[in-house]
Jmol script that loads the backbone (N, CA, C; Angstrom):
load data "model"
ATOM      1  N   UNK A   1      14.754  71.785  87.457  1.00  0.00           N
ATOM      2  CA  UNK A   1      14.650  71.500  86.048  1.00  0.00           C
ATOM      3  C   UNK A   1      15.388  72.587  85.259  1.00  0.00           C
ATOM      4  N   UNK A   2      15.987  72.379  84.234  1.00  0.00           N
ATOM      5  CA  UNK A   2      16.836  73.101  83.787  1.00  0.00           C
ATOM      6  C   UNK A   2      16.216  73.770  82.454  1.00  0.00           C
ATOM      7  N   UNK A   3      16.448  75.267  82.608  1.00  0.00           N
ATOM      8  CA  UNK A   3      15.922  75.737  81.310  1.00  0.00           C
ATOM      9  C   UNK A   3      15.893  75.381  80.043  1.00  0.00           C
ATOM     10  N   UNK A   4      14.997  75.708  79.335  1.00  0.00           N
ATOM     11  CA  UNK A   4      15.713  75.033  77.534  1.00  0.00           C
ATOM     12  C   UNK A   4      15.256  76.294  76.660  1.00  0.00           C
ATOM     13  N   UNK A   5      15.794  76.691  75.659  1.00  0.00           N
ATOM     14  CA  UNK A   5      15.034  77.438  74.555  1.00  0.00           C
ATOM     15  C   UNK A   5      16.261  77.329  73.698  1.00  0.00           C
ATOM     16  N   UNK A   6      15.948  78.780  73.031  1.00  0.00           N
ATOM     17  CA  UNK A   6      16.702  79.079  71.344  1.00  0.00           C
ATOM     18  C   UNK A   6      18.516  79.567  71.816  1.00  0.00           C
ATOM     19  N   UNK A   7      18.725  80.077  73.308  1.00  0.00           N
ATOM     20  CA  UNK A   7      19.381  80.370  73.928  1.00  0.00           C
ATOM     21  C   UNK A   7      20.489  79.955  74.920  1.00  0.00           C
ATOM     22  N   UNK A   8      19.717  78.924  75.152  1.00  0.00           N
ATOM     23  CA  UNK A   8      20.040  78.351  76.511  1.00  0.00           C
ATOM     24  C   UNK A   8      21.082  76.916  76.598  1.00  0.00           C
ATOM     25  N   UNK A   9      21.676  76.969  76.296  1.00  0.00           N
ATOM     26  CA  UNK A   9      22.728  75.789  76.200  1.00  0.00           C
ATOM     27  C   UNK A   9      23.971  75.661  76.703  1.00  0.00           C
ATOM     28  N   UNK A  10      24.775  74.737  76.796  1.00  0.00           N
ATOM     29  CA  UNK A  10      25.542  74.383  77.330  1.00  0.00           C
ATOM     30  C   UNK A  10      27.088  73.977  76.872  1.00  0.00           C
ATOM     31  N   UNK A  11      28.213  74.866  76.483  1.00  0.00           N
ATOM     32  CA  UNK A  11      29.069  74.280  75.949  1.00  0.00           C
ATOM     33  C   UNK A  11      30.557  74.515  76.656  1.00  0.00           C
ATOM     34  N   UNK A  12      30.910  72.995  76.656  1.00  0.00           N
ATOM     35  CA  UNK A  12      32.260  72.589  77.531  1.00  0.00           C
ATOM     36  C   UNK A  12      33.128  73.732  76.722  1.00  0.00           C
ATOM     37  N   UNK A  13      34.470  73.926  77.579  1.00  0.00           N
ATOM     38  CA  UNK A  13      35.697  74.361  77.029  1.00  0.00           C
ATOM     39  C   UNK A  13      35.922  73.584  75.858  1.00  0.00           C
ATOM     40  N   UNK A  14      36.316  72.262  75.814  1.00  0.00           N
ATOM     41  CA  UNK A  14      36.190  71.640  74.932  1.00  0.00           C
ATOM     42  C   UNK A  14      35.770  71.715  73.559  1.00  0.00           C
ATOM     43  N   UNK A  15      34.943  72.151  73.419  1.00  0.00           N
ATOM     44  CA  UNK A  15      34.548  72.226  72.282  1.00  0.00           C
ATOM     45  C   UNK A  15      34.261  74.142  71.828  1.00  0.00           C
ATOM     46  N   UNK A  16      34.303  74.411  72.693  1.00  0.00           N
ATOM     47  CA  UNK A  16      34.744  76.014  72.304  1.00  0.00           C
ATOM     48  C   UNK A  16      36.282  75.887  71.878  1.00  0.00           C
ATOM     49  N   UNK A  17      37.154  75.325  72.259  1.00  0.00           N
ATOM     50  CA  UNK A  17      38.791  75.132  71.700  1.00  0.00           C
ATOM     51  C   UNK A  17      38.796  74.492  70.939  1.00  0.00           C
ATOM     52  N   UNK A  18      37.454  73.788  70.356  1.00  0.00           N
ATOM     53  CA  UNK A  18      38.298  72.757  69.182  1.00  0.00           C
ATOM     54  C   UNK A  18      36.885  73.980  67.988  1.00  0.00           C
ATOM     55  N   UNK A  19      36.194  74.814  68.381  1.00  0.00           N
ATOM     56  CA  UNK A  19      35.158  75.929  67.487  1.00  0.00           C
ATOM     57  C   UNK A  19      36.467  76.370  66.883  1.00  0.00           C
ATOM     58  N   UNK A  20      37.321  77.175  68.322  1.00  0.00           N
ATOM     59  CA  UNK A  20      37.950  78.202  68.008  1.00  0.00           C
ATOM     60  C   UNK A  20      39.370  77.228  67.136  1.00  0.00           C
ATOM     61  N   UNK A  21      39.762  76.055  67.098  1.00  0.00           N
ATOM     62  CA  UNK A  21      40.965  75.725  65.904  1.00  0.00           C
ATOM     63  C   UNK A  21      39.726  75.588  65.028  1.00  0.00           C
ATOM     64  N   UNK A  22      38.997  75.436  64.917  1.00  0.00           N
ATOM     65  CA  UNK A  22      38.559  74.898  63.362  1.00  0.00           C
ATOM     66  C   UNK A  22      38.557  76.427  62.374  1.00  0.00           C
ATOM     67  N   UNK A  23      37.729  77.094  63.132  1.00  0.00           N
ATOM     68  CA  UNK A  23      37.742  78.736  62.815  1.00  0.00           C
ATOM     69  C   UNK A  23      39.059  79.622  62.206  1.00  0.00           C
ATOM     70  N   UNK A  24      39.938  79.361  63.438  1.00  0.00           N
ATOM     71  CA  UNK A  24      41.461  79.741  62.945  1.00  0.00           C
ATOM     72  C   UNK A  24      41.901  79.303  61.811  1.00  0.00           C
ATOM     73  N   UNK A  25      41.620  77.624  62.101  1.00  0.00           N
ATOM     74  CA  UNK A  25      42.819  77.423  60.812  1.00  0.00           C
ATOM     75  C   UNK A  25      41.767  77.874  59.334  1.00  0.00           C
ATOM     76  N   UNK A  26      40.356  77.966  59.366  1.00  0.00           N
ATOM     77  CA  UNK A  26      39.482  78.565  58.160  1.00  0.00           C
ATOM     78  C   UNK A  26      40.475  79.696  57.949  1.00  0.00           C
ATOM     79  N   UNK A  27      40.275  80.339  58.936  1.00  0.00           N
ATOM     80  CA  UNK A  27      40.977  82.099  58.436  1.00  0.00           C
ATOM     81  C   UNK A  27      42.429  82.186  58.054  1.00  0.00           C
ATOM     82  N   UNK A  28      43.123  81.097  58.610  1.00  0.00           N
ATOM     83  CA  UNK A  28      44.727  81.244  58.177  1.00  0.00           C
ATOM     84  C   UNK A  28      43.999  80.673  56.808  1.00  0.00           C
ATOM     85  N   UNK A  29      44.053  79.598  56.120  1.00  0.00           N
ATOM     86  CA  UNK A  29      44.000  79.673  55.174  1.00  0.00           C
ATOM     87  C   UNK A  29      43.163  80.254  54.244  1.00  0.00           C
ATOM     88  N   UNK A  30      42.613  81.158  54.561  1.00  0.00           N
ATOM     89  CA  UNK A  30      41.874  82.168  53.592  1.00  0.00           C
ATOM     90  C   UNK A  30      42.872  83.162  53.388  1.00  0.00           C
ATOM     91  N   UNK A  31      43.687  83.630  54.817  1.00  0.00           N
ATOM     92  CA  UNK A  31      44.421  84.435  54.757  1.00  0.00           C
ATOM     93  C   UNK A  31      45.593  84.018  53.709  1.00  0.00           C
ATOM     94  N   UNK A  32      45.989  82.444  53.553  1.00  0.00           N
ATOM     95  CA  UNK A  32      46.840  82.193  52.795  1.00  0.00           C
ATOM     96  C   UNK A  32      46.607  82.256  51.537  1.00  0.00           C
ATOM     97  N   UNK A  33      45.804  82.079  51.120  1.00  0.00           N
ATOM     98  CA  UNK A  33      45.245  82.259  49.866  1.00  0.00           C
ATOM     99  C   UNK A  33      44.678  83.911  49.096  1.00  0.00           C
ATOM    100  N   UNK A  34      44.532  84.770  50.090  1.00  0.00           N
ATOM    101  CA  UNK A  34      44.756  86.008  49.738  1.00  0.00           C
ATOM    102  C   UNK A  34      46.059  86.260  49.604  1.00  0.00           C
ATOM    103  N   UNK A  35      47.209  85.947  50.460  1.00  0.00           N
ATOM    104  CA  UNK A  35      48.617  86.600  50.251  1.00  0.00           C
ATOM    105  C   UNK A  35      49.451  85.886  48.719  1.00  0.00           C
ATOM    106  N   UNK A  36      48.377  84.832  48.490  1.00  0.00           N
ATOM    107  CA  UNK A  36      48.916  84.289  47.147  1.00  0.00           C
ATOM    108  C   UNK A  36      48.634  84.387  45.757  1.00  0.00           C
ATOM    109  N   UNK A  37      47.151  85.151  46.332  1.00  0.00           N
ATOM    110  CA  UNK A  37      46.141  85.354  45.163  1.00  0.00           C
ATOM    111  C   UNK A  37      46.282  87.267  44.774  1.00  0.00           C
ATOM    112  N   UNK A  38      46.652  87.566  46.113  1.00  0.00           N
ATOM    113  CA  UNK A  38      46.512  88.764  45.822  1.00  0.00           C
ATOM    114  C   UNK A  38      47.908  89.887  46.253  1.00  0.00           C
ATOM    115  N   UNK A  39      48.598  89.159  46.570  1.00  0.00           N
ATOM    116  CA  UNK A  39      50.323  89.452  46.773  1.00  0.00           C
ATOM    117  C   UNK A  39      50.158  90.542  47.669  1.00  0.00           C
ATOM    118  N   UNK A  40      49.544  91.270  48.798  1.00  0.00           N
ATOM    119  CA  UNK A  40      49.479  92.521  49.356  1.00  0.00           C
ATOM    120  C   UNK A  40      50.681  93.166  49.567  1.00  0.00           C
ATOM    121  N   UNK A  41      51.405  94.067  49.203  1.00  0.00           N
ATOM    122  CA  UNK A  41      52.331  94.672  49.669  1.00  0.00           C
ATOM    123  C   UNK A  41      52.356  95.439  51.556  1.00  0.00           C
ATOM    124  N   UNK A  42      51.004  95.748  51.729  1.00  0.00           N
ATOM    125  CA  UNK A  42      51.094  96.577  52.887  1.00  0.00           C
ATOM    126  C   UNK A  42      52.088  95.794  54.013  1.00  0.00           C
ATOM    127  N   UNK A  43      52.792  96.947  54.811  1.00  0.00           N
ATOM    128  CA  UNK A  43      53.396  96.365  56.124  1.00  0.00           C
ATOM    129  C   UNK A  43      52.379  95.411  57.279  1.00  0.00           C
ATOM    130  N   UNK A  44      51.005  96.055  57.200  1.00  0.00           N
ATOM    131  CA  UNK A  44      50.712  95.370  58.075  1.00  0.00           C
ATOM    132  C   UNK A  44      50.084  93.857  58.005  1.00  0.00           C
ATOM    133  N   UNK A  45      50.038  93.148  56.369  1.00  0.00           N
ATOM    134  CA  UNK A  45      49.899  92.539  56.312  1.00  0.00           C
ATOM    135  C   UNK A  45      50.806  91.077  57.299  1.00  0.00           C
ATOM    136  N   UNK A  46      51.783  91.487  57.250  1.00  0.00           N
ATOM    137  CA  UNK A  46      52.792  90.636  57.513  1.00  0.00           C
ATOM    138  C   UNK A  46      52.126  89.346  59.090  1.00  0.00           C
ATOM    139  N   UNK A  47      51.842  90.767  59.652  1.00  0.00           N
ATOM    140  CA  UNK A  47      50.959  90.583  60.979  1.00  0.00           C
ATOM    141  C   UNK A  47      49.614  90.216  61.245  1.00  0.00           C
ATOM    142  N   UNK A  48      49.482  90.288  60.266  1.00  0.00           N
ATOM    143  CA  UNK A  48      47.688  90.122  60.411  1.00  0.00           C
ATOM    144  C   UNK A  48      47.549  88.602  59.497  1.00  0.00           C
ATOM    145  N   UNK A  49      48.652  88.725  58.525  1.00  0.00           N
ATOM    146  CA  UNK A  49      48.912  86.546  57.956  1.00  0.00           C
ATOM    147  C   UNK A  49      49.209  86.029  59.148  1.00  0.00           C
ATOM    148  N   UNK A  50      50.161  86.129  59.997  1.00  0.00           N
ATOM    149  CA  UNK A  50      50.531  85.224  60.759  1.00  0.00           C
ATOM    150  C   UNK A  50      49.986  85.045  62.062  1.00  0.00           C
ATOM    151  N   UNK A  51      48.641  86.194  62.124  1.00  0.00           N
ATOM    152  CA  UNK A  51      47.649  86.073  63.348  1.00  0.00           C
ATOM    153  C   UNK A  51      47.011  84.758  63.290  1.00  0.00           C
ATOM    154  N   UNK A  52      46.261  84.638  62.426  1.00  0.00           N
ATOM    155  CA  UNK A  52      45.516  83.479  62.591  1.00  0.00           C
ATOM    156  C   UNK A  52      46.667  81.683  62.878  1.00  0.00           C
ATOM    157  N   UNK A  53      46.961  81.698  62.150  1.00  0.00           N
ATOM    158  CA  UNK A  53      47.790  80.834  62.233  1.00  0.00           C
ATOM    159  C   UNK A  53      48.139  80.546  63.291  1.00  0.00           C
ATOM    160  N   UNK A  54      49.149  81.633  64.139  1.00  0.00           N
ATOM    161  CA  UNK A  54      49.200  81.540  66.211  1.00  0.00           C
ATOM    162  C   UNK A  54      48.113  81.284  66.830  1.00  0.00           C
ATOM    163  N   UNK A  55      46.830  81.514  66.378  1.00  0.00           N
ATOM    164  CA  UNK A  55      45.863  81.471  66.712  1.00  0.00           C
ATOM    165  C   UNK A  55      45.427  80.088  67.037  1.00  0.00           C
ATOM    166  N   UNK A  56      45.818  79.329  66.200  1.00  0.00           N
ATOM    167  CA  UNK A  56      45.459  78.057  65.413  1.00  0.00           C
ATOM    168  C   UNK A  56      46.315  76.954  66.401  1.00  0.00           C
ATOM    169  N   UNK A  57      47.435  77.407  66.376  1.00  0.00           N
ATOM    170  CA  UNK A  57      48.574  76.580  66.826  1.00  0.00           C
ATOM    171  C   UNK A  57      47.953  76.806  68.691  1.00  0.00           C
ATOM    172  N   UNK A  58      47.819  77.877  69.216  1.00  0.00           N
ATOM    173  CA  UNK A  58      47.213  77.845  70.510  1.00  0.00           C
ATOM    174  C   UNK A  58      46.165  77.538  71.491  1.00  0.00           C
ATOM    175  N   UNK A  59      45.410  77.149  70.531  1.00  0.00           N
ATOM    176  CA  UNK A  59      43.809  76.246  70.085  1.00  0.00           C
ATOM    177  C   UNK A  59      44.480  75.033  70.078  1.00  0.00           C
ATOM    178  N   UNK A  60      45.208  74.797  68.810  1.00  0.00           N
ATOM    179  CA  UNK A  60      45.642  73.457  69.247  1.00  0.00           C
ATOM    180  C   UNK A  60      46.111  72.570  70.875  1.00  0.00           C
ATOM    181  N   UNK A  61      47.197  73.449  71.453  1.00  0.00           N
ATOM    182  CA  UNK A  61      47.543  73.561  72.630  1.00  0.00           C
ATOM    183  C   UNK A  61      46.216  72.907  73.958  1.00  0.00           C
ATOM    184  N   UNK A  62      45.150  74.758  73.797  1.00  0.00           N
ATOM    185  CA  UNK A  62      44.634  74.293  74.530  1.00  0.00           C
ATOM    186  C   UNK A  62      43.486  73.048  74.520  1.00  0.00           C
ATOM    187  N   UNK A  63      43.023  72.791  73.207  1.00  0.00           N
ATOM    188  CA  UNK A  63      42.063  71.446  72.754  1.00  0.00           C
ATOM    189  C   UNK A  63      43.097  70.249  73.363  1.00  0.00           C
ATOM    190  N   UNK A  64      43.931  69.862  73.200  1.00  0.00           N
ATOM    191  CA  UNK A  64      44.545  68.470  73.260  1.00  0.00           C
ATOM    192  C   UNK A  64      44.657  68.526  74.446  1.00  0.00           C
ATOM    193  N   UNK A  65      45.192  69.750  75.444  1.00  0.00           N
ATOM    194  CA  UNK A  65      45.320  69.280  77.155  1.00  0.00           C
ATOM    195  C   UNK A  65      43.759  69.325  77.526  1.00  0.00           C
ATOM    196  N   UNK A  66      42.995  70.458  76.987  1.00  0.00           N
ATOM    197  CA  UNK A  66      41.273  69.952  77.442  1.00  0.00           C
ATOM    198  C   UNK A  66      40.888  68.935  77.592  1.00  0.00           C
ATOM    199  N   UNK A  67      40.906  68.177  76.136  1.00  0.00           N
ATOM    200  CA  UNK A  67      40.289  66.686  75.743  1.00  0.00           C
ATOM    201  C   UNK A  67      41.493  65.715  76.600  1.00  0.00           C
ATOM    202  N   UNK A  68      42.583  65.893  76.845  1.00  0.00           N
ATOM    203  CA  UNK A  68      42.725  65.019  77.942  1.00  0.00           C
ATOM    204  C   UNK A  68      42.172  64.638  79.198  1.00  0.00           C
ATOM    205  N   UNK A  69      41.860  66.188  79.762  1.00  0.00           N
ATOM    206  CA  UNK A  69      41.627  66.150  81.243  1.00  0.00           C
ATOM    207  C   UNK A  69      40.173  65.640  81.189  1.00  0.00           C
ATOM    208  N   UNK A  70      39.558  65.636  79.890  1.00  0.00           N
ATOM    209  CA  UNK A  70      37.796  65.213  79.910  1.00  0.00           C
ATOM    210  C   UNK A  70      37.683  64.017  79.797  1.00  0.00           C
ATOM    211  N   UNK A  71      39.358  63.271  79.023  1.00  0.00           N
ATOM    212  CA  UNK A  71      39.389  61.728  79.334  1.00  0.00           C
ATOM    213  C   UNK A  71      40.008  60.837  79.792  1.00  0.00           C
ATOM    214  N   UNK A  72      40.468  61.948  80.968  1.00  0.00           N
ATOM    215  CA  UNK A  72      41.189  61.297  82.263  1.00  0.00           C
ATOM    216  C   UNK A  72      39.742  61.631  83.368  1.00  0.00           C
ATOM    217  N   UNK A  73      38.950  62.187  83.399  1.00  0.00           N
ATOM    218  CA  UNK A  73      37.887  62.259  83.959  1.00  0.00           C
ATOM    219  C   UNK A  73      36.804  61.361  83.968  1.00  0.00           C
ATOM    220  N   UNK A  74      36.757  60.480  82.578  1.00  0.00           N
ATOM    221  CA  UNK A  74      35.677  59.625  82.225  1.00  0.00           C
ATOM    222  C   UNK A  74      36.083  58.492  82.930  1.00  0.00           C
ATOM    223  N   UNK A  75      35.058  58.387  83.256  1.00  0.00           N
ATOM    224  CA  UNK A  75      34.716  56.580  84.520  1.00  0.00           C
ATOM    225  C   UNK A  75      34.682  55.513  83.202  1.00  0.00           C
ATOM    226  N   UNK A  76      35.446  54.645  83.426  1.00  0.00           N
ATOM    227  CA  UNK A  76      35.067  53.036  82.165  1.00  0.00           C
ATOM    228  C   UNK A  76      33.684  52.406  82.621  1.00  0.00           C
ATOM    229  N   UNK A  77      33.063  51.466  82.187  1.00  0.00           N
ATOM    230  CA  UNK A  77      31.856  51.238  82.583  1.00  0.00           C
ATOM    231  C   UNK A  77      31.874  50.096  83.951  1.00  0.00           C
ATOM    232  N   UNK A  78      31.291  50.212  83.985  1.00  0.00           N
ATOM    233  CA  UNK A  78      30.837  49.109  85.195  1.00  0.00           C
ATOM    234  C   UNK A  78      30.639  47.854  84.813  1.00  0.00           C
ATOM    235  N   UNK A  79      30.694  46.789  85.420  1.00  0.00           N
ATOM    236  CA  UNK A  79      30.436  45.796  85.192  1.00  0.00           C
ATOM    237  C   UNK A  79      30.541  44.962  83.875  1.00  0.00           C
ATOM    238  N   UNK A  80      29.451  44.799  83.193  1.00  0.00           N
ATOM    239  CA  UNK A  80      28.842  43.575  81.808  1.00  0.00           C
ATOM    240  C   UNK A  80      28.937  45.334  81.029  1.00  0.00           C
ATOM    241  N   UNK A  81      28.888  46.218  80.990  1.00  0.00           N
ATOM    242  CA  UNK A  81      28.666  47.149  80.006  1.00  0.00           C
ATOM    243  C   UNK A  81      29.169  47.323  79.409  1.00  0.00           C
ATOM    244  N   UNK A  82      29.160  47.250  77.891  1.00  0.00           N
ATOM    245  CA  UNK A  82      29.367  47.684  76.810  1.00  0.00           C
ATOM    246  C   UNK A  82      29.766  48.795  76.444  1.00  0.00           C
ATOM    247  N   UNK A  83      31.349  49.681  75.774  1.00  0.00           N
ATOM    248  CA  UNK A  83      31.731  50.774  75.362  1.00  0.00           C
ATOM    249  C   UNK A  83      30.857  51.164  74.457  1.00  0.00           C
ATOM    250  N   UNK A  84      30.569  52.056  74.348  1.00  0.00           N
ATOM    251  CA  UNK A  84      29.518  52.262  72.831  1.00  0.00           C
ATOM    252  C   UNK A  84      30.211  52.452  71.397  1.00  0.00           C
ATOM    253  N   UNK A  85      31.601  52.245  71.730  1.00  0.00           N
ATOM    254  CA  UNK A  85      32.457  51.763  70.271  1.00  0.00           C
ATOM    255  C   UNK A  85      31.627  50.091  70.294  1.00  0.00           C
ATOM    256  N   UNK A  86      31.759  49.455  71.448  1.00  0.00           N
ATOM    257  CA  UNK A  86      31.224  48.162  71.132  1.00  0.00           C
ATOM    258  C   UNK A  86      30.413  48.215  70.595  1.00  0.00           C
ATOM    259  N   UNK A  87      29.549  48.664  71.298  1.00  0.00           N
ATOM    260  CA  UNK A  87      28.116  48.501  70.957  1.00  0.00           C
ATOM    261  C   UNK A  87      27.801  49.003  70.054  1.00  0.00           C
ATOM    262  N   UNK A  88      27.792  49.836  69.177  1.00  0.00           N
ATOM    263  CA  UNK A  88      28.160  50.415  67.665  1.00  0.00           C
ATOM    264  C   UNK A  88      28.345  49.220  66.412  1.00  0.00           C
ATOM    265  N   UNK A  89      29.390  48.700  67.359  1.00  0.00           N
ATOM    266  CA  UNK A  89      29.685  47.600  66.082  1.00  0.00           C
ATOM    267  C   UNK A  89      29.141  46.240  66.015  1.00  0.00           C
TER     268      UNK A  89
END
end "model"
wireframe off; spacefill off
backbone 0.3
color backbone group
């Protein structure tokens, strides 16, 4: 039997790569909106705008080959069964 509490859970790659684009692209565009709102001159800005963003774009990457391989993995149903898009509608 498998543990349960406040702790204890379970999360695919999958959806840690699609946490980590949603996250990224939050911060690129916060970041974009500081470099517009607030014009930073520093050098190291330059690098630290265009972090998130790579960030974002590599998330992308790895989410779309993830969510493939999770639905090249999925079995269609058997028999009389119903997709649950069907069955939904």
């Amino acid at each position: 039997m498998a543990e349960t509490g406040p702790l204890r859970f379970r999360v695919s790659a999958v959806q840690l790569s699609g946490r980590l684009l949603c996250w990224s692209l939050a911060a690129a565009m916060i970041a974009a909106a500081l470099d517009v709102v607030l014009d930073p001159r520093a050098r190291w800005w330059d690098a630290l705008w265009s972090l998130p963003w790579w960030l974002a774009g590599g998330a992308a990457l790895a989410w779309i080959a993830l969510r493939a391989r999770e639905k090249a993995r999925r079995r269609p149903p058997r028999g009389g069964a119903r997709s649950d898009w069907a069955q939904a509608a």
